[in-house]
Phi, psi and omega in degrees: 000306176283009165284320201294323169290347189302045246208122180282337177284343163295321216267304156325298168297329189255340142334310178303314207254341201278272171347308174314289193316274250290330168289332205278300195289321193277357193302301184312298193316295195262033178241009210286134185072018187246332154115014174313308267001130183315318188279002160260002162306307167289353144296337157267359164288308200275312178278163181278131182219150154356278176325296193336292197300319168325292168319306198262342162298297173355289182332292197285008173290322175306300167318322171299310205288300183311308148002291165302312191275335186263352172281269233261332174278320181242019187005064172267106172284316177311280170335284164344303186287325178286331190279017189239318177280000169278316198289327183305311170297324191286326180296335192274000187261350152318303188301330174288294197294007173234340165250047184255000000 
């Protein structure tokens, strides 16, 4: 099973979707008793807000936490590589979109 995944273009894909859950997971937390709505969580994601940086790290803990077990626990190398050049675009588009 894990050859099969060992795959950079795997690593890639779940680079993608991984940011998705993590924006998924952070809405209740960090909206919790503030009366928010998703769409203006994602209007304080996209836009400049308070938040936004926060908000947009969130997004990448997952990818870090998969990172650790498929780098250094299951040495899916391959994997690795697509998910650190996925995680790589997304920091830079944090980076674009919170100092813009």
């Amino acid at each position: 099973m894990k050859e099969k995944l060992d795959k950079t273009l795997v690593g890639i894909l779940f680079g993608a979707v991984l940011p998705i859950v993590g924006f998924l997971i952070s809405f209740p937390i960090k909206t919790r008793g503030r009366g928010i709505g998703i769409s203006e969580y994602v209007d304080m994601a996209l836009h400049s807000s308070s938040n936004q940086q926060d908000i947009l790290i969130f997004c990448m803990l997952p990818n870090m936490f998969l990172f650790y077990f498929t780098n250094f626990r299951w040495n899916m190398y391959e994997f690795t590589k697509g998910l650190v050049a996925m995680t790589l675009l997304l920091g830079l588009t944090l980076v674009i979109f919170t100092y813009n």
